[in-house]
C-alpha atoms as one frame of an Amber mdcrd trajectory, in Angstrom:
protein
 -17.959 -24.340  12.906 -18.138 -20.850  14.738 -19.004 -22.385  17.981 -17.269
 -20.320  20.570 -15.761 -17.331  18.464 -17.098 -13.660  19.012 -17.035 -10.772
  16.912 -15.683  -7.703  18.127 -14.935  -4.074  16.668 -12.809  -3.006  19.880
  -9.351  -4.565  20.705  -6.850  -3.809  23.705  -3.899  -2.018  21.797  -1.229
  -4.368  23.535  -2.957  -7.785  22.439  -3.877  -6.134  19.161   0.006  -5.207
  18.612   1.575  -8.558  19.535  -0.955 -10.437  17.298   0.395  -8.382  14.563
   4.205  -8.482  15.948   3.918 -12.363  16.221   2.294 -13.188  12.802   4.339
 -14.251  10.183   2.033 -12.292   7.764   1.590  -9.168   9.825   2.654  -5.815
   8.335   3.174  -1.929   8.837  -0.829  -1.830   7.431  -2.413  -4.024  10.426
  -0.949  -2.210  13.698  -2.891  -0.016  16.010  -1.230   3.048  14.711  -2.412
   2.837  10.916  -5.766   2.550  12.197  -5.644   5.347  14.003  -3.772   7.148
  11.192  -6.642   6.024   9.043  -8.850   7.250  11.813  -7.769  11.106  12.018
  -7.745  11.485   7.702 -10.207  12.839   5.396 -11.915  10.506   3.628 -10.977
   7.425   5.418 -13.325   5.797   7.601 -11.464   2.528   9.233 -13.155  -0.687
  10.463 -11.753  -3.208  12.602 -13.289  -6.486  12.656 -11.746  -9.423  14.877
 -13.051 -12.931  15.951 -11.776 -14.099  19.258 -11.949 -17.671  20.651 -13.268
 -18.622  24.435 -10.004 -17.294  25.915 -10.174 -13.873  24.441  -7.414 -15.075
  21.973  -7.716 -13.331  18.340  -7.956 -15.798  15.857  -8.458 -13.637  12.839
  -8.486 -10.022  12.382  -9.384  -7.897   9.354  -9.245  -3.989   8.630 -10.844
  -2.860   5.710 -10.574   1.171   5.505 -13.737   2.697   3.740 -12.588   5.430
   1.031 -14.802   7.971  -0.290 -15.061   7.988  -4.014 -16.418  11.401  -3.703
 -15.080  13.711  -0.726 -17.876  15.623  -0.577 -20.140  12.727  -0.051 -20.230
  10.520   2.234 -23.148   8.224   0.984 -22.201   4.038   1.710 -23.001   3.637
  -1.856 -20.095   6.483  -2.800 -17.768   4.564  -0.994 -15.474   1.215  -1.462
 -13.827  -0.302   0.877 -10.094  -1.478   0.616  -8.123  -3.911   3.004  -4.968
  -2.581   2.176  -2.686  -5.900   4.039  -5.074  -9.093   3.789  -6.477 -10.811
   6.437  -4.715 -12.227   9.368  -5.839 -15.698  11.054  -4.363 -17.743  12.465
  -2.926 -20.940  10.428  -5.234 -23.280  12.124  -8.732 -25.378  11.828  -9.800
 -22.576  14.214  -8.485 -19.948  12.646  -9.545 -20.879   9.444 -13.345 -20.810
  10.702 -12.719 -17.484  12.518 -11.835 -16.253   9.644 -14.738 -17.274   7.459
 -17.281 -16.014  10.405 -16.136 -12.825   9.990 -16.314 -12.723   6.264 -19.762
 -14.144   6.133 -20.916 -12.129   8.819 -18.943  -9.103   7.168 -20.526  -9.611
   3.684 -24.342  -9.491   5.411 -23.557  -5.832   6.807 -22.339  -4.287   3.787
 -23.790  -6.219   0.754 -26.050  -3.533  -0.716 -24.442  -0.708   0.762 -21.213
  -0.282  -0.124 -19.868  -0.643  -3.976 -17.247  -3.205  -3.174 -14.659  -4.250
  -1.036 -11.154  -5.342  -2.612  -8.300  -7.481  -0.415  -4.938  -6.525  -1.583
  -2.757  -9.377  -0.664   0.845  -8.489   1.201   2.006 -12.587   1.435   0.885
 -15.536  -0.217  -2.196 -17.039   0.936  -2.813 -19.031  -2.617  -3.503 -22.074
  -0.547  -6.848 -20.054   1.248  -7.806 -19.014  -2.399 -10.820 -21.480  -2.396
 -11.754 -20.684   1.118 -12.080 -17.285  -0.141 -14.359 -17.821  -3.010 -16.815
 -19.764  -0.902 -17.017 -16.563   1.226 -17.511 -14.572  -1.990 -14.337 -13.109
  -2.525 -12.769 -14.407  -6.017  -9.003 -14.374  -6.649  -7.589 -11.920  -9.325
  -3.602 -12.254 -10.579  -1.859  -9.158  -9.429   1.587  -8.785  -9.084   4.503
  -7.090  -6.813   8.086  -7.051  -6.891  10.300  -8.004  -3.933  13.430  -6.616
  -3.749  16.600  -8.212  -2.005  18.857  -5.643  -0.040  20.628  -7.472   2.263
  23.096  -7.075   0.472  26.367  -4.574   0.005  26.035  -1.203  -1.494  27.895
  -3.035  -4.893  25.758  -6.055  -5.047  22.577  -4.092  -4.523  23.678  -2.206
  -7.771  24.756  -4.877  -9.663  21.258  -6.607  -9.944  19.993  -3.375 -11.181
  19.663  -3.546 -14.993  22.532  -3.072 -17.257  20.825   0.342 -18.653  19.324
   1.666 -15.272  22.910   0.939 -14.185  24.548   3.131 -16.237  22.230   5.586
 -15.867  22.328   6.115 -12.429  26.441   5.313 -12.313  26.797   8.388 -14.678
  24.117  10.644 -12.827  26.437  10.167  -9.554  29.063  11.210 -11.141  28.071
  14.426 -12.649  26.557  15.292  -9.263  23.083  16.936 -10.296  20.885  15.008
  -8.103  21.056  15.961  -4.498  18.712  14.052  -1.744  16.971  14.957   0.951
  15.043  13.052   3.901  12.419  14.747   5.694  12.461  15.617   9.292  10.093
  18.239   9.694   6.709  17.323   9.597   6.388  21.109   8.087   7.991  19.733
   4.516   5.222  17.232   4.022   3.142  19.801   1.783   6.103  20.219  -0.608
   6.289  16.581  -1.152   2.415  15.729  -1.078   2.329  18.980  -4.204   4.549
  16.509  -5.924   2.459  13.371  -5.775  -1.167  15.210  -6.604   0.868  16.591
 -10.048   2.083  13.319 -10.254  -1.373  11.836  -9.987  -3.157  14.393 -11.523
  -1.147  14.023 -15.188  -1.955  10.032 -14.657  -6.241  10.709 -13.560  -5.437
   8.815 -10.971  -7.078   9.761  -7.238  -5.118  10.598  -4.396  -5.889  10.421
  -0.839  -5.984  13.928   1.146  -2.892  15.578   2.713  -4.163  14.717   5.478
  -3.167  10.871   5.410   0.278  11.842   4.761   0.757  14.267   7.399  -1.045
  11.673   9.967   1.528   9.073   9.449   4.303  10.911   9.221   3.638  12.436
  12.698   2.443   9.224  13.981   5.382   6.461  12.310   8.285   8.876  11.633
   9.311   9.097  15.772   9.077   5.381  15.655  11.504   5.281  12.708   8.607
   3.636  10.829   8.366   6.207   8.284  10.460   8.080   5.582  10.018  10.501
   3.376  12.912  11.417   0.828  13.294  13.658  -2.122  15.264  13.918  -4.688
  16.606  17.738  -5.573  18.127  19.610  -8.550  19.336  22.846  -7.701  17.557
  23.340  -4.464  14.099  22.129  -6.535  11.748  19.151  -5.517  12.030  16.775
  -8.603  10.867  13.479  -6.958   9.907  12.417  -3.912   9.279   9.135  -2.219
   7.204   7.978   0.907   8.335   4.660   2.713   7.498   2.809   5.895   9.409
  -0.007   7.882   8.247  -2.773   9.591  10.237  -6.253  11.096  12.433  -6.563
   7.942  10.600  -5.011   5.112  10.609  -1.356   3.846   7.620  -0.721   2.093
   7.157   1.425  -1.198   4.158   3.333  -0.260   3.597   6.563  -2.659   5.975
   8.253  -5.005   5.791  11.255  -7.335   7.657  13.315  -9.663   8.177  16.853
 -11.406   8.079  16.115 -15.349  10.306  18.286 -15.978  13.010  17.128 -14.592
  13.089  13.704 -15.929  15.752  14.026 -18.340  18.042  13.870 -15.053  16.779
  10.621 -14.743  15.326  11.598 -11.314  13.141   8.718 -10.734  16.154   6.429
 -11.162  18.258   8.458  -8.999  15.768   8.441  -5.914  14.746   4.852  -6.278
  18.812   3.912  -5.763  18.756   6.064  -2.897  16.106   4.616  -1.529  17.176
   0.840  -1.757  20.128   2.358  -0.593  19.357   4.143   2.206  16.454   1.155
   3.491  19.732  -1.442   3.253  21.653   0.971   5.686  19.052   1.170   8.236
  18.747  -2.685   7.885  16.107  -3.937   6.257  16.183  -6.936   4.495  13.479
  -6.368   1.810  12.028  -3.794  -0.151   7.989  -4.162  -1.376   7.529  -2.075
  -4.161   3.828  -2.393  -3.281   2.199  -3.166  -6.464   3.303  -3.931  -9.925
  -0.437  -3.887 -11.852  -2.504  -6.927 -13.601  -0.745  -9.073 -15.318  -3.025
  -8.903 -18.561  -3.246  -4.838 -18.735   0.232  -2.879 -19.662   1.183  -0.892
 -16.996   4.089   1.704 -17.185   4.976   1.578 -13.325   5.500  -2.330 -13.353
   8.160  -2.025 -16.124  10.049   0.606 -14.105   9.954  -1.471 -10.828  11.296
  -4.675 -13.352  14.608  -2.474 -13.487  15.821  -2.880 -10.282  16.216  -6.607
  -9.954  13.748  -7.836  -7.807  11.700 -10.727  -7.683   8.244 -10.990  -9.817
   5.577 -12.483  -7.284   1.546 -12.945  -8.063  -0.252 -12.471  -4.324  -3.179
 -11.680  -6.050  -6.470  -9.492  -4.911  -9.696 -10.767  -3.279 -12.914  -8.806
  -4.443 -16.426  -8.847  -3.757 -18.790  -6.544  -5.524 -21.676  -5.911  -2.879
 -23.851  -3.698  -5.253 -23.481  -4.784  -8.867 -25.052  -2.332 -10.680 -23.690
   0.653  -9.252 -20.290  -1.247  -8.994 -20.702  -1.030 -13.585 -21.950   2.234
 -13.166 -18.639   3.456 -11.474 -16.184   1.065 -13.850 -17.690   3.191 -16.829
 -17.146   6.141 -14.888 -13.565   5.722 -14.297 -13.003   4.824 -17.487 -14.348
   7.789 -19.281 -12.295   9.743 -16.922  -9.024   7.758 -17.490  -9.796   8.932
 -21.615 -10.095  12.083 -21.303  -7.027  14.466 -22.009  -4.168  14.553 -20.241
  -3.679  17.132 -17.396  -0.942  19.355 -17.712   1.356  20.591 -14.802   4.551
  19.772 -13.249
């Protein structure tokens, strides 16, 4: 029953941020700040959607962030909407109906309007899955690999694989890969050039500079962002973009110059990174995303090499316009065919 709960779109920033800070499920994605990242960058248009109880309490919040699929336009029917950390409620008979209020209620605003909105799953909620479906959102397997690194600096390596191992070992010792963490909000072009080549070879969309500069102005005073790159000979050849919160370091985007690969630069900055996350004390590193498990996927097999464990979170999705939802699949899929893109 929803006797009693409230929808709102406005929440005081303190109750807001100790929701988040007090839920076992709450991440980097759901605070204030990310909203208001998403708020300030081209392209993003964030809502906020909470269901309070009698007493003002939140029982269930959700923040899907509509992305344009074209910049230029900003038609709903051009535009998805993705909830980048799942849906927090709280783990109760009330919670569980706040939560399905605000889907339901959700789905009748933006059925017909929007393409589709997708829940990408942080923690495992596989016992809501049902609960889910009934509000129109069906479960897809996706997986994720969680790394371990509370560990020491010799451990961490050692449940790298045997190959990667080497690889890296002999790297450090020949001393070609310097690194590099930004401090200077000034840098962020040079490592944002890296990820649109980086996307660009893979026809892949990227969001606008304008996300990246955002957070890092916004999370990097709070120590709740880095941004490090990898260099050979004073060049950019990879560069990585993570943020922190409670325990976990977070894998958010990552690029590379092609041709530097041979110096196994990807490798090299990934073991920096674990590294580097263990120092400042986190516990785990999300590699955020390791693909379907029924399509190949050259990312996931890279993530596999650094020892961490395989988990299947899953996605929620519900298509609100159908046939323009097919219309954009065969889009994307022409463009995924066509040739390769060449550049750094």
């Amino acid at each position: 029953m929803s006797f009693g709960l409230r929808i709102v779109h406005e929440l005081d920033e303190i109750l807001w941020r100790r929701f988040v800070d007090h839920h076992p499920c709450g991440t980097v994605f759901h605070l204030p700040e990310f909203y208001r990242i998403f708020s300030a960058s081209r392209g993003h248009e964030p809502l906020l959607w909470a269901c309070l109880d009698l007493e003002g309490r939140i029982q269930a919040l959700f923040l899907p962030v509509l992305v344009s699929l074209l910049r230029s336009v900003r038609l709903d029917f051009f535009r998805r909407a993705v909830d980048y950390s799942g849906i927090l409620y709280e783990n109760t008979p009330a919670g569980l109906s706040a939560m399905q209020h605000l889907m339901h209620a959700y789905n009748a605003l933006y059925d017909h309007r929007i393409l589709f909105t997708e829940i990408r799953n942080l923690n495992d909620i596989s016992s809501c899955r049902s609960i889910f479906k009934g509000c129109g959102y069906p479960y897809r397997d996706y997986l994720n690999y969680l790394v371990d690194i509370d560990l020491s600096e010799e451990a961490l390596l050692r449940q790298i694989g045997k190959n990667t191992r080497k690889r890296i070992r002999r790297e450090v010792n020949r001393e070609t890969v310097a690194f590099h963490e930004i401090s200077d909000p000034e840098e962020i072009p040079k490592a944002y050039r890296l990820l649109a080549a980086t996307y660009r070879r893979n026809r892949i969309p990227l969001a606008d500079i304008s996300l990246f500069q955002n957070a890092f102005e916004t999370l990097y005073p709070a120590q709740r962002m880095s941004v490090f790159l990898a260099l050979i000979d004073h060049r950019i050849a990879a560069a990585s973009f993570e943020l922190f919160y409670k325990d976990v370091a977070y894998g958010w985007y990552q690029g590379s110059d092609a041709r530097f690969l041979n110096y196994n630069v990807n490798e090299m900055l990934m073991w920096h990174v674990l590294k580097s996350c263990a120092q400042k004390g986190y516990k785990v590193y999300d590699f955020g995303g390791a693909g379907y498990p029924d399509e190949k996927y050259g990312v996931r097999d890279f993530k596999a090499k650094f020892g961490g464990t395989l988990v299947n979170y899953g996605r929620f999705l519900r298509v609100h316009s159908p046939f323009l939802f097919s219309v954009s699949q065969w889009g994307y899929r022409v463009i995924q065919k066509m040739p390769r893109i060449k550049s750094i």
